[in-house]
C-alpha positions as CSV (number, residue, x, y, z in Angstrom):
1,X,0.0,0.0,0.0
2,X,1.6,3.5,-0.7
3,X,1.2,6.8,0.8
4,X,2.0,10.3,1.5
5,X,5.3,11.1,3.0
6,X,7.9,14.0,3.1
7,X,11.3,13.1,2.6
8,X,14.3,14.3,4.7
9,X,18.0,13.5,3.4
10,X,20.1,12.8,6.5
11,X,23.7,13.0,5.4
12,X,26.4,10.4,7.1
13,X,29.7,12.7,7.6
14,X,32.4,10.6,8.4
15,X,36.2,9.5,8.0
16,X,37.5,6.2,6.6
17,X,37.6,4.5,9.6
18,X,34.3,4.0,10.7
19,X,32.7,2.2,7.8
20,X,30.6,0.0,9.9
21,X,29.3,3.1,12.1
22,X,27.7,4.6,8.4
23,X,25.8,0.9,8.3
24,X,24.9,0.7,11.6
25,X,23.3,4.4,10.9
26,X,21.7,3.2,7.2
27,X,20.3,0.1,9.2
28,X,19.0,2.2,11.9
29,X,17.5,4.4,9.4
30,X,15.7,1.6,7.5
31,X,14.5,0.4,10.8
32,X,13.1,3.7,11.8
33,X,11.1,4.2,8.4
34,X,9.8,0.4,8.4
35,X,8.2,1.4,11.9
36,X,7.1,4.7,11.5
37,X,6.7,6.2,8.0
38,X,3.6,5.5,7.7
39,X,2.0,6.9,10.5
40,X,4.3,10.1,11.0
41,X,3.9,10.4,6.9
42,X,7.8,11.0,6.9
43,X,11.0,9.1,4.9
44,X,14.2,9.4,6.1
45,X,16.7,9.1,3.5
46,X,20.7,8.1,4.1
47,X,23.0,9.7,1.9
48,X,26.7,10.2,1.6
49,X,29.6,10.9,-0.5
50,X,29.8,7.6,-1.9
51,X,26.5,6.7,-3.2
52,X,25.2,10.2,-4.1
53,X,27.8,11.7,-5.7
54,X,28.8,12.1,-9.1
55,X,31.6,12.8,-11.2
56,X,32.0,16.5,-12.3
57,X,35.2,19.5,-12.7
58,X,35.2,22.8,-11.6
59,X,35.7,23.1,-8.6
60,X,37.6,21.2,-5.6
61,X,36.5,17.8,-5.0
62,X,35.1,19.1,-1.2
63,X,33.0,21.6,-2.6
64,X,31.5,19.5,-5.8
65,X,30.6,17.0,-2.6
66,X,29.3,20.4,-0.7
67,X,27.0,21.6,-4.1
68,X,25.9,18.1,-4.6
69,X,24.9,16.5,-1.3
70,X,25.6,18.5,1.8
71,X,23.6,21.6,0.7
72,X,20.8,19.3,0.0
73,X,20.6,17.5,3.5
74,X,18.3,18.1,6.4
75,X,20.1,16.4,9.0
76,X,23.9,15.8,9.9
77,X,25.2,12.6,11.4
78,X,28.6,12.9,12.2
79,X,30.9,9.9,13.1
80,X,35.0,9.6,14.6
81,X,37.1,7.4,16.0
82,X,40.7,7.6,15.4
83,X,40.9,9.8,12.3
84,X,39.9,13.0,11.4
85,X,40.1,12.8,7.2
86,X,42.2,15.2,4.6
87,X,42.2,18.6,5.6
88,X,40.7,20.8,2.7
89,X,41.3,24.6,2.0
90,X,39.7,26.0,5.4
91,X,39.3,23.1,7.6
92,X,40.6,20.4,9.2
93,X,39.0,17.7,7.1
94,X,36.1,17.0,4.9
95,X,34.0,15.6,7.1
96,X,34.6,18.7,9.3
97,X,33.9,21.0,6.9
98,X,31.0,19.6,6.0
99,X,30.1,19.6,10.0
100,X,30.6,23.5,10.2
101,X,29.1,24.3,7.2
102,X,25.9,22.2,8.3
103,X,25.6,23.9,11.5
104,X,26.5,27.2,9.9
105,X,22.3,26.8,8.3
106,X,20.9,26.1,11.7
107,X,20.0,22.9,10.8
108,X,20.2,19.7,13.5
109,X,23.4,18.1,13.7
110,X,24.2,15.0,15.8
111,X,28.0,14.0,16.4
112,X,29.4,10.5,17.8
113,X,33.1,10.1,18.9
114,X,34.5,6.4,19.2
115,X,35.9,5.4,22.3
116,X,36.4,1.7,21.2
117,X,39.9,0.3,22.4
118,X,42.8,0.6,19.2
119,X,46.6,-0.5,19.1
120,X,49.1,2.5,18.9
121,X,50.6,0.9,16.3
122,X,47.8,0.9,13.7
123,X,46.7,5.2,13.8
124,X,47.8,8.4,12.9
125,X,49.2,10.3,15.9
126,X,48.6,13.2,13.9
127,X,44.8,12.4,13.1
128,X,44.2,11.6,16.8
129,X,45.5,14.8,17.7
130,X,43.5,16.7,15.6
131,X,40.8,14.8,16.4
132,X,41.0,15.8,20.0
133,X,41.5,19.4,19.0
134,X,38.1,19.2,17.0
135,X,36.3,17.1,19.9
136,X,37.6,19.6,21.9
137,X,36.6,23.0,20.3
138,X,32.7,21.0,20.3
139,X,32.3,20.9,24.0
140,X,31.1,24.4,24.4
141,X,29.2,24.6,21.5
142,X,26.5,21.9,21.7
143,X,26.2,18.1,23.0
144,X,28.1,15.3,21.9
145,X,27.5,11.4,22.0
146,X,30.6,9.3,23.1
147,X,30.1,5.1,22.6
148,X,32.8,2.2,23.4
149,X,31.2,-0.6,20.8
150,X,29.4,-1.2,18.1
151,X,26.1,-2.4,19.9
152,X,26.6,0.3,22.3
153,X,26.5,3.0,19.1
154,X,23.5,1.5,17.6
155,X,21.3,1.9,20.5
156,X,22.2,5.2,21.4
157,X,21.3,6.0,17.7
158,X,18.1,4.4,17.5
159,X,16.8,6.4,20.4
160,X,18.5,9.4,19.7
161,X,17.3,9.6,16.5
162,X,14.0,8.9,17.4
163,X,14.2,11.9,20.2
164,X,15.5,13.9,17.9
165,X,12.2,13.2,14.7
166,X,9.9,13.4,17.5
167,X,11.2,17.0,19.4
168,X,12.4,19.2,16.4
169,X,10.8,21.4,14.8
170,X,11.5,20.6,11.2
171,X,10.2,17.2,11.5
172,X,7.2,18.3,12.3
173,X,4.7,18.0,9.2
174,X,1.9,19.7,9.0
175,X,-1.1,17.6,7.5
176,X,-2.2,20.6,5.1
177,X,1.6,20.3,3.6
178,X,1.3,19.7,-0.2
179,X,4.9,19.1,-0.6
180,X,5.5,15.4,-0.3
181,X,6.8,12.3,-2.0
182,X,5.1,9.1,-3.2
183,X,6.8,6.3,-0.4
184,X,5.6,2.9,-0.8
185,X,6.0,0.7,2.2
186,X,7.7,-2.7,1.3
187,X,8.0,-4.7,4.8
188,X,5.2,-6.7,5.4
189,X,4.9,-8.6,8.4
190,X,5.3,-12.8,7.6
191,X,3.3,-15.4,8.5
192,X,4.7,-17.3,11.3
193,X,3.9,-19.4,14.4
194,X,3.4,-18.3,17.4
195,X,6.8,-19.8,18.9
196,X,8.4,-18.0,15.9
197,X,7.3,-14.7,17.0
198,X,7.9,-15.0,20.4
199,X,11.3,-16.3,19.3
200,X,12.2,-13.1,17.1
201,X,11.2,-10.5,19.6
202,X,12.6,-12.2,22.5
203,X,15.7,-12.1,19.9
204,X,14.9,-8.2,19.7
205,X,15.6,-7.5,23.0
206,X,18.8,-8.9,23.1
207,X,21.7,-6.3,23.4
208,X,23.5,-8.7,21.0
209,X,20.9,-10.1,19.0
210,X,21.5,-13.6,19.2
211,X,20.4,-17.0,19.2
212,X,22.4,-19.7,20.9
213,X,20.8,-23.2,19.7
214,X,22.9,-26.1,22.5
215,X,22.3,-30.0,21.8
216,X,23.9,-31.9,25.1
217,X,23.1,-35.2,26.3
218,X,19.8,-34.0,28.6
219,X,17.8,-32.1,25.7
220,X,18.3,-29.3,23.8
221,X,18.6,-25.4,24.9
222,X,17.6,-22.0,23.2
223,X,19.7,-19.0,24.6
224,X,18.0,-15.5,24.3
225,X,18.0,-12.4,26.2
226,X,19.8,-14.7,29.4
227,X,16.6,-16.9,28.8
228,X,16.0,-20.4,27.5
229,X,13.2,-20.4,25.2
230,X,11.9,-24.4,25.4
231,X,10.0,-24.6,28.7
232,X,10.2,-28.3,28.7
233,X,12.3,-31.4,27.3
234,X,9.4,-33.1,26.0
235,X,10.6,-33.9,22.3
236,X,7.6,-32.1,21.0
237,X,7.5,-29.0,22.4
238,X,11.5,-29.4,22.0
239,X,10.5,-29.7,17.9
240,X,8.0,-26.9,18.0
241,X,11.4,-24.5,19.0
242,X,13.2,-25.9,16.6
243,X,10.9,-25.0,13.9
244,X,10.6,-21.9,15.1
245,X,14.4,-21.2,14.4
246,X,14.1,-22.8,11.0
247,X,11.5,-20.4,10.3
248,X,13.6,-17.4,11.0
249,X,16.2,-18.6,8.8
250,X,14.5,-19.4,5.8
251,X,12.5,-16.2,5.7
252,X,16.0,-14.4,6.5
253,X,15.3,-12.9,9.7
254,X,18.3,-14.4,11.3
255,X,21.7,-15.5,10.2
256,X,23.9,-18.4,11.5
257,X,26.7,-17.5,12.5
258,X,29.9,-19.8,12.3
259,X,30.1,-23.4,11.0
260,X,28.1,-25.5,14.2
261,X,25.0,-24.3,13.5
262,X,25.1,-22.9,17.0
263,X,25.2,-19.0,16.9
264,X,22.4,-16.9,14.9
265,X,22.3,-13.5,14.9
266,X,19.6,-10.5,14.0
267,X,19.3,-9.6,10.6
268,X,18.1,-5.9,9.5
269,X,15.0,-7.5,8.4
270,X,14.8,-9.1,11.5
271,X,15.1,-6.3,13.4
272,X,12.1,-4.0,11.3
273,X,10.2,-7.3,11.4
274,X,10.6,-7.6,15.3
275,X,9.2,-4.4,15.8
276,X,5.7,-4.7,14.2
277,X,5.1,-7.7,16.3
278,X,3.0,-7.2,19.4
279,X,2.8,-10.2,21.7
């Protein structure tokens, strides 16, 4: 079913060395539109340098990036760890330019700084030192989001993010606006048994999103959320579980992990699915 929906372009400003902090942010974006775009009648859509960007001359290759995306975007999401980028004509990188220069319009800007463990021996000394000068000069200017994983950055994301559509003022879409985009609404919610369901949410809810499927001598175990999921050896309820996670697999929801069969984990899918599921 389509519907009426006003597009925002939230642009991922970042160095090299966070490339799976931009997919945590397109996943949590995905997530975000499969749950709410429809009733808040608004898209949000990732961009960045690398996939909406195209060739041209003129001008350096900062400010082609500038006239083509940045000027465009709505929202800033910002993202460091060790490295700061190339430093451009006025600024100490790219992705800092692009920062200022967001800010600079008034528009909302949210910035994440890495504090994830690294070896000496693999950074730039120079990069982390500007990078602490930046980080620095941002303290008394605004707030600032430190994380110390991966897991840990996605969750502050989601909810921040969420704060952040539901609070400002130019998410907020007025229902005489004419000025909208045609968004059609792709994730349905699967058919699936009741111990599948339960199974996938309970999965949800896991810091870690995943499964842990143990044969031993006494029965069998399914690990989620702390929790084992079969309330009983009996072989049949023991096969109803098992189904369950068979389910989740074929329809792509989770992913095993690893050559035991053991470990499954959360896919995006998963995740969008998970969250139109009340129990």
């Amino acid at each position: 079913m389509s519907y009426s929906a006003k597009a925002y372009s939230v642009m991922i400003a970042s160095p090299g060395d966070v490339a799976s902090e931009r997919a945590i942010i397109r996943d949590v974006i995905y997530e975000w539109n499969a749950v709410h775009a429809n009733a808040r009648k608004i898209v949000l859509l990732p961009i960045g340098w690398e996939s909406h960007s195209s060739p041209d001359m003129g001008g350096t290759p900062q400010s082609i990036i500038n006239g083509q995306i940045l000027e465009k975007c709505d929202l800033l999401i910002g993202v460091f760890w060790t490295r700061i980028g190339t430093a451009t004509d006025e600024y100490a990188s790219g992705t800092v330019e692009e920062i200022e220069k967001h800010i600079e319009t008034g528009k909302p800007a949210m910035l994440y700084f890495s504090s994830q463990p690294v070896a000496l021996d693999t950074v730039n000394l120079e990069q982390v030192a500007a990078l602490k000068d930046f980080k620095n000069s941002c303290q008394s200017r605004g707030l600032y989001e430190s994380y110390d994983s991966h897991s840990d950055f996605k969750e502050k994301f989601y909810r921040h993010l969420q704060l952040k559509i539901n609070d400002h003022s130019l998410f907020k879409v007025a229902k005489s606006e004419s000025s909208v985009v045609i968004a059609e609404s792709k994730t349905q919610l699967p058919q699936l048994s009741d111990e599948a369901r339960s199974l996938l949410k309970e999965t949800s809810q896991d810091p870690q999103g995943t499964i842990l499927y143990i044969r031993y001598v006494e029965g069998v175990d399914l690990q989620v959320n702390g929790r084992n999921m079969i309330p009983s050896d009996e072989r049949r309820t023991v096969a109803k579980w098992e189904q369950a996670l068979n389910e989740l697999v074929q329809l792509k929801l989770i992913v095993a992990r690893g050559k035991r069969g053991e470990v499954f984990e959360l896919s995006n899918l998963g995740y969008q699915i998970a969250d139109m599921i009340v129990l």
